[in-house]
C-alpha positions in Angstrom: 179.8 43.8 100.9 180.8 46.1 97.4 184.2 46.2 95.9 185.4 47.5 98.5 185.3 45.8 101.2 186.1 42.4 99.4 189.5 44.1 98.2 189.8 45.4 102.2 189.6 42.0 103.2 191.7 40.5 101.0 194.4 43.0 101.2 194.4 42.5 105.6 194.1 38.4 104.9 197.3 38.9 103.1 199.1 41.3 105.7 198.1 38.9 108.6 199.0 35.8 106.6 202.4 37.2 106.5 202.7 37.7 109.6 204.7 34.6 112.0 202.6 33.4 114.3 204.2 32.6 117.8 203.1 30.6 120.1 204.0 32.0 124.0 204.5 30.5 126.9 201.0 30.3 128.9 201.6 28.5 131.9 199.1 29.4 134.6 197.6 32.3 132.3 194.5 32.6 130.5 194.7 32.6 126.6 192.7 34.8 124.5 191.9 35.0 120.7 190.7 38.0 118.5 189.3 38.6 114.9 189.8 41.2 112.4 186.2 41.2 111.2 185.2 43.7 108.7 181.6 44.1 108.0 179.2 46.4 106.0 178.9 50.2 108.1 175.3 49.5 107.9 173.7 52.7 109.2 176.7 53.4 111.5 177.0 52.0 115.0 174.3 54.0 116.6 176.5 55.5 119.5 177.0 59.9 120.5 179.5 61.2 118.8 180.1 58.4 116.0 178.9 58.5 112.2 175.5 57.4 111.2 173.8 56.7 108.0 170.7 57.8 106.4 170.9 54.5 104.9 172.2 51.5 104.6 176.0 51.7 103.8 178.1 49.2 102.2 181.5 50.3 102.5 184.2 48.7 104.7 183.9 49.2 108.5 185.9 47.6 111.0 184.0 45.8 113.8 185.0 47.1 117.4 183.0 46.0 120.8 183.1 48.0 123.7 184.3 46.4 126.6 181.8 46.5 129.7 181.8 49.2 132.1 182.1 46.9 135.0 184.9 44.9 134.2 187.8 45.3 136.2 190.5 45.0 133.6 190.2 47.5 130.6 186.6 48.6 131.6 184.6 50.8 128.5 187.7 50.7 126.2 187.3 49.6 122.7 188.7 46.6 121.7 189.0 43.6 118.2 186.1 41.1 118.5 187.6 37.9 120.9 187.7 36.4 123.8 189.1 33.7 125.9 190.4 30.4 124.6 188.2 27.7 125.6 189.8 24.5 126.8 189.8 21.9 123.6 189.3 25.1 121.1 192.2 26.6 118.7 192.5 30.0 118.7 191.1 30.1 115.1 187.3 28.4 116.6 187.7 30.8 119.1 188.3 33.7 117.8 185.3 33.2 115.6 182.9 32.0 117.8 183.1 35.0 120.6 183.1 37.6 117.6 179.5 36.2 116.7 178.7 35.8 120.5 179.3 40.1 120.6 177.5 41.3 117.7 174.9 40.1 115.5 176.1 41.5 112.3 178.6 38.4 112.4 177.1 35.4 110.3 178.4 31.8 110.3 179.3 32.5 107.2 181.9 34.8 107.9 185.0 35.0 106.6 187.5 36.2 109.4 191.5 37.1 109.9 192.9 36.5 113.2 195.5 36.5 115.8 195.9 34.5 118.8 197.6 36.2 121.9 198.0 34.7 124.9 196.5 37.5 128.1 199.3 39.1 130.6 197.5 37.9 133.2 197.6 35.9 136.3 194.0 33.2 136.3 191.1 33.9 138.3 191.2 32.9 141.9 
């Protein structure tokens, strides 16, 4: 990552540090956890209609996934790395581990900024 993308970081690392973090109620709901990951562009993301690179591009880039088509909550919209909240995990292991489960451009090295929300919906049955 260049210049850029270090002072990117650091400038969002301090935004969400100053942000409170609450914790919400969750009783009978699943939790969920995402990252604010920024990468390297790379040569783009390789989808129509989005930005590629003749080569490889070091500035900033947010990391997005696309949410599956056949979901039934929130199917093909773009969304911040995460996922649910495993039982015996913090939000911070969490968050970290699904963004490297959804895209390999995530190392375990990665530094990452997070929030934890707690999902507005009712569990599985």
């Amino acid at each position: 990552m260049d210049e850029r993308g270090d002072a990117l970081r650091e400038r969002l690392q301090q935004r969400l540090t100053g942000i409170a973090v609450q914790t919400l109620p969750h009783a009978g709901q699943r939790r969920a956890a995402v990252a604010v990951a920024v990468t390297e562009a790379g040569f783009g993301a390789d989808l129509a209609g989005l930005p590629a690179h003749a080569t490889w591009s070091n500035a900033p880039a947010l990391l997005l996934t696309r949410r599956a088509e056949s979901l039934r909550s929130h199917a093909g919209q773009w969304a911040l790395a995460g996922g649910r909240i495993d039982e015996g995990e913090t939000p911070e292991q969490a968050r970290c581990a699904n963004c490297r489960r959804r895209s390999a451009s995530c190392s375990a090295t990665m530094r990452c900024s997070a929030a934890s929300m707690t999902t507005p919906r009712a569990p599985a049955t």
